[in-house]
BATITOR-972492 format. One record per residue (C-alpha): residue in three letters; x, y, z. Coordinates in steps of 0.5 Angstrom, whole numbers, padded with zeros to 4 digits, always signed. Layout:
// BATITOR-972492
ALAXYZ ...
//
This chain:
// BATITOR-972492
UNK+0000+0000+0000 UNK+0004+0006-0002 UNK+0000+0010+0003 UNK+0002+0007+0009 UNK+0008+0011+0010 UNK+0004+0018+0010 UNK-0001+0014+0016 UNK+0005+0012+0019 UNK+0009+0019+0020 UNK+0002+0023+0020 UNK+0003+0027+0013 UNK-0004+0027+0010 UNK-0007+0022+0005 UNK-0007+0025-0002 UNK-0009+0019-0007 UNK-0006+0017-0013 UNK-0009+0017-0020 UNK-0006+0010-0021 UNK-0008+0002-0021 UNK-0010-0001-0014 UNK-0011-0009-0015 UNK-0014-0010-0009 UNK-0018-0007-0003 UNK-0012-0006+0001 UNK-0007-0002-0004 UNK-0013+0004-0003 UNK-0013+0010+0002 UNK-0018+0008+0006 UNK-0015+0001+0008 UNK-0010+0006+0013 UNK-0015+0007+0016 UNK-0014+0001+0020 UNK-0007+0001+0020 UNK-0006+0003+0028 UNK+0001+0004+0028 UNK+0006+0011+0028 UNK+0012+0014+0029 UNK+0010+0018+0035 UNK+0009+0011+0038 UNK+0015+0011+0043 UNK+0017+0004+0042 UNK+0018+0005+0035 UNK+0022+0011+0034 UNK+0028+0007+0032 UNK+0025+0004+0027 UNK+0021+0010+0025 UNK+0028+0013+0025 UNK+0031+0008+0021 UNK+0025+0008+0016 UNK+0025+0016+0015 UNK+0032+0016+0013 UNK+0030+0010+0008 UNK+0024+0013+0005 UNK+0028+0020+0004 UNK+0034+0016+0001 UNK+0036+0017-0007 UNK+0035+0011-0008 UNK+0028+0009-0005 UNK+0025+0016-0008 UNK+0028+0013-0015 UNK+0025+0006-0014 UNK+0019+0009-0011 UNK+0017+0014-0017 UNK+0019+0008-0022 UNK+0014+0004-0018 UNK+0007+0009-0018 UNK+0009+0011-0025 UNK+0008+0004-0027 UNK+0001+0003-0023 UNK-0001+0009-0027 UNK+0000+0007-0033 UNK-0004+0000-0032 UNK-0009+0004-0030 UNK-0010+0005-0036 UNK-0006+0000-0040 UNK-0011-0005-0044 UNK-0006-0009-0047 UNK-0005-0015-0043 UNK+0003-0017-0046 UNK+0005-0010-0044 UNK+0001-0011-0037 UNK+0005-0017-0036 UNK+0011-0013-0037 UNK+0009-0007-0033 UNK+0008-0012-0027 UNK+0015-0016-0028 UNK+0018-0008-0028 UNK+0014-0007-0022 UNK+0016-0014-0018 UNK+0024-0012-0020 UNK+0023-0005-0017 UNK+0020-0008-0010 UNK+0026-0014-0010 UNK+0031-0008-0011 UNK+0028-0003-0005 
//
């Protein structure tokens, strides 16, 4: 769910014009998710994380990845959907 880190660190919730294969890749499955940065046990990992998310090569991969589920969003092709979720897989193996 690639909005999950926005729940997580309190930003707002900005939804993607982009496909979303299942309920819980949408904005409103964080509604559920309980977990924050805020939390006093997980402020290392929330550490850890920021830095992570706010890396050169996360911000590549991540940008790479929502612009590939924007344009299955529209792709009707089902070779190229193919190829498009592979390219989506080896970015989330990389991360």
């Amino acid at each position: 769910n690639t909005y999950l880190f926005d729940k997580f660190f309190g930003n707002p919730i900005v939804k993607i014009d982009k496909y979303e294969y299942s309920n819980i890749d949408i904005p409103k499955f964080t509604e559920s998710f309980e977990y924050s940065s805020k939390q006093p046990e997980l402020s290392d990992f929330s550490d850890w994380l920021l830095k992570y998310i706010e890396s050169e090569k996360f911000s590549m991969l991540s940008t790479k990845f929502i612009d590939i589920y924007k344009r299955l969003k529209t792709e009707s092709d089902t070779k190229v959907r193919g190829h498009l979720i592979d390219l989506a897989d080896q970015l989330q193996n990389e991360a």
